[in-house]
Structure formats: C-alpha cells, structure tokens
N, C-alpha and C positions, 0 to 999 in steps of 0.2 A: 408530703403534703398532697393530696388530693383536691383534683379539680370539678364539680358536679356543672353542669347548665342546667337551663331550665326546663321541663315537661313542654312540648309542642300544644299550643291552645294557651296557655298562661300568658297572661302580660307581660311583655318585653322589659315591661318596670320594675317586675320582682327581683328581691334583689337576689345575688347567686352568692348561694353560700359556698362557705370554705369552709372542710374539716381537717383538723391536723389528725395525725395519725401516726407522728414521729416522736423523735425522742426528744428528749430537752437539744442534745447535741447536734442532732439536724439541722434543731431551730437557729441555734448559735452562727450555724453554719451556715446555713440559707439565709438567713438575716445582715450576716456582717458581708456575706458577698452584695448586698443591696444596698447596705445603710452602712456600712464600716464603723460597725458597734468599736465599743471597746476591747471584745472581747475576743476583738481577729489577731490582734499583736500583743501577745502577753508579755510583758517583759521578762524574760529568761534569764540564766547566770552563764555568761558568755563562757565559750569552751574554749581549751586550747587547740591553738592551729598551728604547734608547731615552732614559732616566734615569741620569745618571753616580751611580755607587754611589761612599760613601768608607768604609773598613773602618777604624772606631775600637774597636770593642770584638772580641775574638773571636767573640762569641756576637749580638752586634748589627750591623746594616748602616743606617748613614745616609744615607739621599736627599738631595743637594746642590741641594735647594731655595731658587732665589735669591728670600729673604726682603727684598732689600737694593734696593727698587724705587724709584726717585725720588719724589721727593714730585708732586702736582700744581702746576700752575705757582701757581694761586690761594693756597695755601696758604700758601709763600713770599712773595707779595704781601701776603695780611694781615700776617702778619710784620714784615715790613717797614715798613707803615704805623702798625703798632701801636709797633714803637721810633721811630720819627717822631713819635706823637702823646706820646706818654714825652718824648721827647729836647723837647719844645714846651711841653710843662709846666713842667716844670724849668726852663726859660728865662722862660717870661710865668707868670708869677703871675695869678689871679685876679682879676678888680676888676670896682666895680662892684656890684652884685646878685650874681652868684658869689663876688666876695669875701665879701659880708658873708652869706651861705647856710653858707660855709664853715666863718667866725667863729661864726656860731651853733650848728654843729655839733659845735665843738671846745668850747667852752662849755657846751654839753650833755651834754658827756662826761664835763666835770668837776663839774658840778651834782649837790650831796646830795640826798638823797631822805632822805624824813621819818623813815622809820627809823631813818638814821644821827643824825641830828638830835636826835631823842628822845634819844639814848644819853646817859649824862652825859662829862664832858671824861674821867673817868676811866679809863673801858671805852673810850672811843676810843683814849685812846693807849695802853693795854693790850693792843689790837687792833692795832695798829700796829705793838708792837713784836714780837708775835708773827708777823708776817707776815713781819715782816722776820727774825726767827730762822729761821723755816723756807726762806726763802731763802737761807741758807749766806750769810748776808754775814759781814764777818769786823769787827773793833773797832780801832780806830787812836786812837793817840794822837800831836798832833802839836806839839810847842815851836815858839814863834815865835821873829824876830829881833828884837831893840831898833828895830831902821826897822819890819818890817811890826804892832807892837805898838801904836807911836806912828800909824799909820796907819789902822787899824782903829780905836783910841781917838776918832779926830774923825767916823767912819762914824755916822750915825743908827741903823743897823740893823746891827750889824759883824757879828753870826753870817751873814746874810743877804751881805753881801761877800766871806769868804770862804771860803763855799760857793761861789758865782759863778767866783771866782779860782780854786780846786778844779777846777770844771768844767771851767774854760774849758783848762787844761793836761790833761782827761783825754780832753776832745775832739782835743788834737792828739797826744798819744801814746798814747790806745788810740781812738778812732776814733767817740767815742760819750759821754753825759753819762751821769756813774752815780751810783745813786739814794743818796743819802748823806742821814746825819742827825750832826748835831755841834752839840754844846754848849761855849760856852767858857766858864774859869775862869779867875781871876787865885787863884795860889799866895800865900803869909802872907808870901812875901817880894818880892810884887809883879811876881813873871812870869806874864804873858799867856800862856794854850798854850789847846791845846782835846782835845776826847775826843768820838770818833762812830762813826757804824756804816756800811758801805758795801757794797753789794751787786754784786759781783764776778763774770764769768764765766771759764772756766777759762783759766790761762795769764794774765792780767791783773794777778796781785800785784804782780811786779815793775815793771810799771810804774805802780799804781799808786803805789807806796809813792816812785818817780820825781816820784811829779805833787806828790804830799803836799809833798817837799821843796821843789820848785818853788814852789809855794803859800803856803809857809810861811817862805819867804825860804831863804838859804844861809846857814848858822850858820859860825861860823869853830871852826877844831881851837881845842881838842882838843876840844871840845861837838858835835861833827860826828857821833857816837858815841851822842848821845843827842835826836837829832834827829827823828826818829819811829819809832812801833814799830806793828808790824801784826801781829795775831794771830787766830785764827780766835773766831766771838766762840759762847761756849759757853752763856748764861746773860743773855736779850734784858732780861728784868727788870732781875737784878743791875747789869748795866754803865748801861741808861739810871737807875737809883738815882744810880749813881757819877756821872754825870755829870751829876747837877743837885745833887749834894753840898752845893754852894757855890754856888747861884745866888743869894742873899739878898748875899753879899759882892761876887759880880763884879758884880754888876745897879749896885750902891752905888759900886763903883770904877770902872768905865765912864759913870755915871752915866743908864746906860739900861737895860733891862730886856727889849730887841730880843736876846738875848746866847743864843736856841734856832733852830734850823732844822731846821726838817722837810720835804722834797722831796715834791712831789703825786704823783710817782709810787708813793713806797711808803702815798702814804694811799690814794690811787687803789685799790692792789692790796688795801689792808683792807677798804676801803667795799665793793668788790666782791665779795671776799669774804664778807664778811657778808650782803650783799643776795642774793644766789645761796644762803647758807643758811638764811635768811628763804624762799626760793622753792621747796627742798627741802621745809621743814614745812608750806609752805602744800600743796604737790603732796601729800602723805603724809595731811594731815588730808580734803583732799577723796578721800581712794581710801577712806580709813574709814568714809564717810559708806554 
C-alpha cells in the first residue's frame, strides 16, 4: 500500500488519497494486523506433536498417559514373602517363649484396670448393657426340647453350655462367634427356655435365628411355630429386667445358680468404653489447668 500527500499550495483540506497496489493477500494481512478480521486465525486440522490425544469431552482433550507401569520386580517379591510368612503362621503356632509372650498379651487385653473395678456390680452391668443397646443387637427368645432340657439340667454351669453350643453353630453358619448374653428360666409349668441379647451384623438374622434352632434342639410340629423369636431389641434395661424375672426359681430348679452368661466381648467393649471416657476427663481437666 502506498502513501501519496498532498501537492504544496493545495488546501490542507484535500483529502489524501490512498492507492492499493497489493495483492488481495497483503490486504488480508495488513488488515487483520489492525482490525483482527476473521481471517488472521484460520482454523487448521491440529497436527500431531508426538502425544496421542483421546477427545472425551467437547471442550476437553486427554493425554493418553500410560499410568499402567509395571510394578518393580522387588516389590512383587515382598509380596510374596509376606503371604508366605502369613501362610507359616497360620500353620506353626507359637511355642515356647513366643507362645507364652502371646498368652500374656491376650491376657492383658482382658485385664480390668482399677477404675472399672471400683464400680459397684451394678454400674457394671448397666454399662454393659448399654453397650450392647447401642450396638443394634436384637433379643431372642428361645424354647428348648425335653432331650436338650434334660441335658443342660446335669451341666454344672448350663447357661455357660449353651452359649458354647450357640457358638459353636454360628461359627459354622455365619462364619464367626457372636457376642451374646442369655439367661435361662424354667416357666411354673416346668419348661426350660432362655431369653438374650445378641449382637448381629447386617444380613446375619436369618441365620442366626437358623443357629438358635439348631442350638436349642428341633421341636416337633405343631410347637415348631413357637420355637424361637427374634426381634430387634428396643429397651437394654427393660429386657435384661425380664430376664432375670425368675432367677430365684430357676437357680432352685436346676439346683445351680451358673443359670447367666455374659460374653467378654461385650464386657470388653463396656470396660473400654468407660476407660477412654475416664481419658476424655482426664485430657479436659489438664487443658483447664
């Protein structure tokens, strides 16, 4: 593009021409460096740079970044050695000096500490059975058979038996021992049954209510109906009330006084409980200081 002024003598008012004298492409050019036509940024078909791009979003481009790197060999090796020394455990048992290290560790576990000790029996088992409320355990009631009644009657300790027998069917149908408390009663018309509380995780009623029957012998119809009953337990006070109702008559009819059971693990979880809120006011009194 060419620039002319004006002839000297001419009015300063004339206007001053402009001749173009380029190409179309000049103009393009000269033009979008002033005004930023349209036609400075053509849209192009992007090249490769090397990096495969994968188009997920309209507005986004992901770099196909292989994240998926094999491990080191070492790493795989521990691995490996560490289910080996698993798998060697579970086979050899401790003995010896590691056995009895063991023994005293699992024994330390269950050792009260003076606090709980102090409490009288009553706050204990108050504590206890509020523990076990807030666990969502649910209350079961369960009728025995004339064999498993006669049975438990020559037992030294029969709530303690079966509990045992409980277990031992919940270990093979749900996979695990669970924390139960039961009290038996003999009825004024001399049937043996029991009433307890059992701490359940989800999906497990059904079989446990399986184990219960198991446990408590197979009643014959039409009594098959009222064989046990499981219900969610709403009121930890109320029901342990109910189930020492009558312990003065069964204690006399059984002629033992063995006739409550209480599983260490839900005392375990009260003692602990308490002891950690004992640690809470201890922590709270020394920030006040």
């Amino acid at each position: 593009m060419d620039l002319y002024y004006p002839k000297p003598g001419k009015s300063q008012q004339s206007p001053v021409g402009f001749v173009d004298h380029s190409s179309t492409n000049d103009i393009c050019k000269n033009g979008c460096f002033a005004t930023f036509s349209a036609c400075a940024n053509r849209p192009e078909t992007p090249t490769a740079q090397g990096i495969p791009a994968a188009q997920g979003d309209e507005a986004l481009v992901y770099a196909n970044n292989h994240t998926n790197t094999p491990k080191p060999t070492y790493l795989t090796i521990v691995a490996q050695e560490l289910s080996k020394y698993e798998a060697h455990q579970q086979k050899h048992k401790p003995r010896g000096r590691n056995a009895k290290n063991s023994i005293k560790a699992q024994r330390a576990s269950h050792e009260k500490s003076k606090a709980w000790k102090r409490l009288p029996a009553d706050d204990r088992e108050s504590r206890v059975r509020d523990y076990a409320f807030r666990s969502e355990s649910v209350a079961f009631t369960l009728n025995l058979t004339p064999e498993k009644q006669a049975k438990l009657q020559k037992e030294e300790r029969p709530a303690k038996a079966l509990a045992d027998a409980l277990n031992r069917r919940c270990k093979t149908l749900l996979g695990r021992a669970v924390p139960i408390s039961l009290a038996l009663e003999v009825s004024p018309t001399g049937r043996l049954h029991a009433h307890g509380i059992a701490t359940l995780e989800r999906g497990e009623w059904k079989s446990f209510r399986e184990a219960l029957k198991s446990a408590g012998g197979k009643l014959q119809a039409p009594a098959t109906g009222r064989e046990t009953d499981t219900r969610r337990l709403w009121s930890a006070t109320g029901w342990a009330a109910y189930m020492r109702k009558s312990f003065h008559e069964t204690a006399e009819a059984l002629g033992t006084d063995k006739i409550v059971y209480q599983c260490n693990a839900t005392r375990a979880g009260a003692r602990e409980e308490y002891e950690a809120s004992l640690a809470r006011q201890k922590i709270a009194r020394r920030n006040r200081r």
